[in-house]
Backbone as JSON Lines, residues from 0, in Angstrom:
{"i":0,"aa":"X","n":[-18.43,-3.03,-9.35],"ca":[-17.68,-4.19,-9.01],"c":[-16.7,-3.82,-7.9]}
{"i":1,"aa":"X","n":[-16.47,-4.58,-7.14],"ca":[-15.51,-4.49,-6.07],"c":[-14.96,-6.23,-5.72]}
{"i":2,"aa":"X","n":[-13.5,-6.07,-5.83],"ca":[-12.65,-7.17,-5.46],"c":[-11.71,-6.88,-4.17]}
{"i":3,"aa":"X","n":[-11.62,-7.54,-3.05],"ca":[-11.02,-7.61,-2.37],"c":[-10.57,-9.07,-1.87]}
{"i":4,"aa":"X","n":[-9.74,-9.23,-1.0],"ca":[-9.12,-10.83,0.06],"c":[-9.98,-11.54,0.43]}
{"i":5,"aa":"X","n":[-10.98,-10.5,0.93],"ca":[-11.98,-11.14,1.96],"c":[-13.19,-10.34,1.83]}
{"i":6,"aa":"X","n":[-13.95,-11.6,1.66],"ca":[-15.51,-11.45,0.9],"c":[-16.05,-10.62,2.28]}
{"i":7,"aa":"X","n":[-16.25,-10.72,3.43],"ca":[-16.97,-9.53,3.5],"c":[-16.67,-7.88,3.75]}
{"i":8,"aa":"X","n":[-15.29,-7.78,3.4],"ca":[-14.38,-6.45,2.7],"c":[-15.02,-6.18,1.65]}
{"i":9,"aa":"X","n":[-15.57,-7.42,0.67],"ca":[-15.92,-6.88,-0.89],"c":[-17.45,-6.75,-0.78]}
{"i":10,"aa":"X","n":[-17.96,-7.05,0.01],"ca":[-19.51,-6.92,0.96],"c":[-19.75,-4.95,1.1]}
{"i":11,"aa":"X","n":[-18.75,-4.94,2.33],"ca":[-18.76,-3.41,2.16],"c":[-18.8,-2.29,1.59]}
{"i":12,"aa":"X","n":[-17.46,-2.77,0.46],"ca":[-18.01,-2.41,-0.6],"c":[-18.79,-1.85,-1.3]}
{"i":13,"aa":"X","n":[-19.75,-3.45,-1.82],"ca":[-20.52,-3.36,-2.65],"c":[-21.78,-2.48,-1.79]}
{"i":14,"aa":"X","n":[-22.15,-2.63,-0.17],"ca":[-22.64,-1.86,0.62],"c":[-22.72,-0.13,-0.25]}
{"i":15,"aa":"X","n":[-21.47,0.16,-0.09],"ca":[-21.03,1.22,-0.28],"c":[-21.44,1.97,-1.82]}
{"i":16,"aa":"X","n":[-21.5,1.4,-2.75],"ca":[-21.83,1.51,-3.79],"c":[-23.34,1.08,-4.31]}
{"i":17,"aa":"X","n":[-24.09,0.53,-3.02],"ca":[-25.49,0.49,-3.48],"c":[-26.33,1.88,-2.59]}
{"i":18,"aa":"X","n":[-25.52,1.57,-1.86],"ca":[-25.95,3.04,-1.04],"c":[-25.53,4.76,-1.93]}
{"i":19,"aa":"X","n":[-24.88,4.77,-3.06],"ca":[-24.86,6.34,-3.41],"c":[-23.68,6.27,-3.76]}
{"i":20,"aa":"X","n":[-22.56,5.62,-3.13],"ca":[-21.03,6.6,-3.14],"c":[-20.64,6.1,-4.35]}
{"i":21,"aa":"X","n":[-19.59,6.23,-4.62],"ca":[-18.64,6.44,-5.78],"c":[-17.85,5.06,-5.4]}
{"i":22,"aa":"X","n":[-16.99,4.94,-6.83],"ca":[-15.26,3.82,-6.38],"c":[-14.67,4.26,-5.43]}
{"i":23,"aa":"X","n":[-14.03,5.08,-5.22],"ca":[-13.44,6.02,-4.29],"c":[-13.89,5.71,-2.53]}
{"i":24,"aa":"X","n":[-15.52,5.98,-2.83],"ca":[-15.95,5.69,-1.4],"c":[-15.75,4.25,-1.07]}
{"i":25,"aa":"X","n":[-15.81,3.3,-1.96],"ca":[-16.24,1.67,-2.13],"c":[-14.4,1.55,-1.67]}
{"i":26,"aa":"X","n":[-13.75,1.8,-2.48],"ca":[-12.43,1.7,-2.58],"c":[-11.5,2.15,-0.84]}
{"i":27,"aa":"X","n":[-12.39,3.19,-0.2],"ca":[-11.78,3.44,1.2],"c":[-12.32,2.59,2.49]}
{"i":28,"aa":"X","n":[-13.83,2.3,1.93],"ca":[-14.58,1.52,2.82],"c":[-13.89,0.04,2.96]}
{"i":29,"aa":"X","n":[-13.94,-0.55,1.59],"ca":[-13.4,-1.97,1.71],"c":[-11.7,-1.82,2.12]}
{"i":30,"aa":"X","n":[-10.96,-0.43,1.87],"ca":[-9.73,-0.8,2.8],"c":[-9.9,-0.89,4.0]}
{"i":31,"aa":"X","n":[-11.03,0.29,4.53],"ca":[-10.79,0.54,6.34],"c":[-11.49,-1.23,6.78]}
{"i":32,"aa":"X","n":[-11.98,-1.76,6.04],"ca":[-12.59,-3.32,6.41],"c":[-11.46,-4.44,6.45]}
{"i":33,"aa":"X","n":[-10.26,-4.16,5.01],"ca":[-8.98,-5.23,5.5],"c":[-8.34,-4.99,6.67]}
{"i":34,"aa":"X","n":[-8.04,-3.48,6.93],"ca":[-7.55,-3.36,8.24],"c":[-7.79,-4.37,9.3]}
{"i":35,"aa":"X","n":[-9.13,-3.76,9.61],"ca":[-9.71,-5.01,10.31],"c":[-9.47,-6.67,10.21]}
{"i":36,"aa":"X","n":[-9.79,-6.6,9.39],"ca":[-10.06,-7.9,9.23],"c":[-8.85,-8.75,9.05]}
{"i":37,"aa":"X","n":[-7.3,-8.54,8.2],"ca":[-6.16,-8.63,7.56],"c":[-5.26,-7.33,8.1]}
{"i":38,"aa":"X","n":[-5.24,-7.36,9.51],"ca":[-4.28,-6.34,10.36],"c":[-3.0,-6.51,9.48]}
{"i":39,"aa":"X","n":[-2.33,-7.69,9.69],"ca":[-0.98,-8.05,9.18],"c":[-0.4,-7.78,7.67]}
{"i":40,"aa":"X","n":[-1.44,-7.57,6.92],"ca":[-1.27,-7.73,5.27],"c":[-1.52,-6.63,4.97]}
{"i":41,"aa":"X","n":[-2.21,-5.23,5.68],"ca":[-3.36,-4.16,5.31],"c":[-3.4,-2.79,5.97]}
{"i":42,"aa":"X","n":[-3.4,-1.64,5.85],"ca":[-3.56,-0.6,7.31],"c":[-3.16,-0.02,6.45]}
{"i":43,"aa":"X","n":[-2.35,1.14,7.5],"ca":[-1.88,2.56,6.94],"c":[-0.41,2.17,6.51]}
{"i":44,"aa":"X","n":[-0.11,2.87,5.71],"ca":[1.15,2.46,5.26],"c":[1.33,1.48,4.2]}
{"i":45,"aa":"X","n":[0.21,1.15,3.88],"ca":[0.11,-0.04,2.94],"c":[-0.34,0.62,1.47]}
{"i":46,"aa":"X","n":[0.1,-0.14,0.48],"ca":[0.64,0.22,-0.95],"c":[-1.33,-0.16,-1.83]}
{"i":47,"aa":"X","n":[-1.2,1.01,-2.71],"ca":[-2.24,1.16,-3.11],"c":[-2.12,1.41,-5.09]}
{"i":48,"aa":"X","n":[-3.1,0.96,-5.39],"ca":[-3.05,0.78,-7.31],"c":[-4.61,1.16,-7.33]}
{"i":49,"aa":"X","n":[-4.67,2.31,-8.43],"ca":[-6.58,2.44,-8.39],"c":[-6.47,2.44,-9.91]}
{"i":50,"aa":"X","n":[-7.43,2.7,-10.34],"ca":[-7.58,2.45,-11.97],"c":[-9.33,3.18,-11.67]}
{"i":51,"aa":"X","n":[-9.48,4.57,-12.06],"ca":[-10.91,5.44,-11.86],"c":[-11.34,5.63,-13.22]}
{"i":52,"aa":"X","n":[-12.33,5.8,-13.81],"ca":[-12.98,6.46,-14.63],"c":[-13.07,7.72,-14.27]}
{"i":53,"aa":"X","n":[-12.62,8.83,-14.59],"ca":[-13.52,10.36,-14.7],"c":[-14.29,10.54,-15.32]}
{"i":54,"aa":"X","n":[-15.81,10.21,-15.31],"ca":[-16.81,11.04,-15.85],"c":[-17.11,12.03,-16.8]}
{"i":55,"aa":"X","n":[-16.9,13.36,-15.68],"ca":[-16.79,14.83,-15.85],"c":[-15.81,14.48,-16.66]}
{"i":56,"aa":"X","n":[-14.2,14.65,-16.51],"ca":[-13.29,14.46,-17.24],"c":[-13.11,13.75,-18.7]}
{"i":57,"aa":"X","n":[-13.61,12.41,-18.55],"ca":[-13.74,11.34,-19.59],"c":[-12.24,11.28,-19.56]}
{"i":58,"aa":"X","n":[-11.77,10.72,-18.63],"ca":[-10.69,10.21,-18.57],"c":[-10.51,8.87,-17.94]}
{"i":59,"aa":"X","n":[-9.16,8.03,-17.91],"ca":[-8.96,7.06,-16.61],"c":[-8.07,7.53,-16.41]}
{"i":60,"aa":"X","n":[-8.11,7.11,-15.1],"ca":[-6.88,7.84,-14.33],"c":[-5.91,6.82,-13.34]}
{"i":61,"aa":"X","n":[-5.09,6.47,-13.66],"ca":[-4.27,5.43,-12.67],"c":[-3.8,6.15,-11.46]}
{"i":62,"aa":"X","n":[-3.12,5.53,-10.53],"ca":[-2.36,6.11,-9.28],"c":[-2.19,4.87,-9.02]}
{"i":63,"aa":"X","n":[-0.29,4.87,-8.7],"ca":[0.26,3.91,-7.99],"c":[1.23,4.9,-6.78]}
{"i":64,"aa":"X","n":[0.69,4.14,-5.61],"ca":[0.91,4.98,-4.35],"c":[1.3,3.57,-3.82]}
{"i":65,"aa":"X","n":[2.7,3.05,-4.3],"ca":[3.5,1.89,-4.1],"c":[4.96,2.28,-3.62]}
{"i":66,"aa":"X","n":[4.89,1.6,-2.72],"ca":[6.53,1.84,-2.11],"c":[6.8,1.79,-0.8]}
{"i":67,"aa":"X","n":[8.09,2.07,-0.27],"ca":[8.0,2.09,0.82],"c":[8.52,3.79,1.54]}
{"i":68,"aa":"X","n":[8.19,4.0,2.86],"ca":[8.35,5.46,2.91],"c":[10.06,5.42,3.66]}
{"i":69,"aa":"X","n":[10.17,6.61,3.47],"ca":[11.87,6.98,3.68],"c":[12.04,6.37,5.24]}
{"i":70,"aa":"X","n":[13.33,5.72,5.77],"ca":[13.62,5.5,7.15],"c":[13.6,6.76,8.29]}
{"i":71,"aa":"X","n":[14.0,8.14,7.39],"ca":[13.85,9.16,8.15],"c":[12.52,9.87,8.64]}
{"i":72,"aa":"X","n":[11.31,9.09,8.05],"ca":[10.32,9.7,7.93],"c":[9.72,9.56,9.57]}
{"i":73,"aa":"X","n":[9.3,10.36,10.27],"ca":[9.14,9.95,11.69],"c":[8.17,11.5,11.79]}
{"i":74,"aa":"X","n":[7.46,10.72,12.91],"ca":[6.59,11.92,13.73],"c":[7.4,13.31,13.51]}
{"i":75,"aa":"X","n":[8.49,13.44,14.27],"ca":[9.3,14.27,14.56],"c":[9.48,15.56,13.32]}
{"i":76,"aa":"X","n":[9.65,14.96,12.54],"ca":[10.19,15.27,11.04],"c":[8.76,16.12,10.71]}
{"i":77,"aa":"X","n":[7.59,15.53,10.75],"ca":[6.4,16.33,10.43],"c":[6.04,17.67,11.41]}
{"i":78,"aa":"X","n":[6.49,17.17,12.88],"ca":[6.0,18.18,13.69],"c":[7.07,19.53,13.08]}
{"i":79,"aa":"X","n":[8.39,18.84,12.87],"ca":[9.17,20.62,12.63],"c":[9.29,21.29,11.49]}
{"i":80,"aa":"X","n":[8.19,20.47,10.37],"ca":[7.88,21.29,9.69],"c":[6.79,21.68,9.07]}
{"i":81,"aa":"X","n":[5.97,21.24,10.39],"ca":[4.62,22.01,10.44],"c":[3.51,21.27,9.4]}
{"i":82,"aa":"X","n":[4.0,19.64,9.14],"ca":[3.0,19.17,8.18],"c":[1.92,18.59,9.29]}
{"i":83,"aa":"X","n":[0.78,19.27,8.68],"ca":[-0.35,18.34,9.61],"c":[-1.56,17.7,8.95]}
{"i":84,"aa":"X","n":[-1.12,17.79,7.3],"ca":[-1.98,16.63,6.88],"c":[-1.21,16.1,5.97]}
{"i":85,"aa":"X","n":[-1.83,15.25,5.31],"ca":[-1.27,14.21,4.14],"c":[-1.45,14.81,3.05]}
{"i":86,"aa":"X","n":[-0.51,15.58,2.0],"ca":[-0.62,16.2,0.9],"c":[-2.04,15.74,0.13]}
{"i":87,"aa":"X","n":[-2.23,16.38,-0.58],"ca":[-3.2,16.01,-1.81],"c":[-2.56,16.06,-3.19]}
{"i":88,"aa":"X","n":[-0.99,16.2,-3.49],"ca":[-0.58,15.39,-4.81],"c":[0.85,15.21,-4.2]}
{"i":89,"aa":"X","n":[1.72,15.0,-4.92],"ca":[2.87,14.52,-4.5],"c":[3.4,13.61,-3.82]}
């Protein structure tokens, strides 16, 4: 299942998930599609809620990656301290 704004965001999707991938893949595909499609409402920087099954694990697993980021947060700030990707927890 895949829900999104705009049906052919939830198209992609479902694309995405008949083709092999996972939620995860379905879940990045139909964002990089609001972008597009819902510039104003959608992109980088924009607030995210997942709700996964683990499998392997037999777990669910939530993540709320809601909020807004610090005013100090700027290019600048990453270059001097050498961050050059986007963490993987924290």
């Amino acid at each position: 299942m895949v829900a999104t704004s705009q049906p052919l965001c939830t198209q992609v999707g479902l694309d995405v998930l008949k083709a092999g991938g996972n939620a995860i893949d379905a879940a990045i595909a139909a964002n990089a599609c609001l972008g597009l499609m819902e510039p104003t409402g959608n992109g980088i920087g924009g607030d995210l809620f997942a709700i996964v099954w683990d499998a392997e694990a037999e777990e669910l697993v939530g993540l709320n990656a809601s909020g807004r980021s610090p005013m100090d947060l700027t290019l600048d700030y990453f270059k001097e301290n050498n961050i050059e990707a986007i963490p993987a927890t924290g």
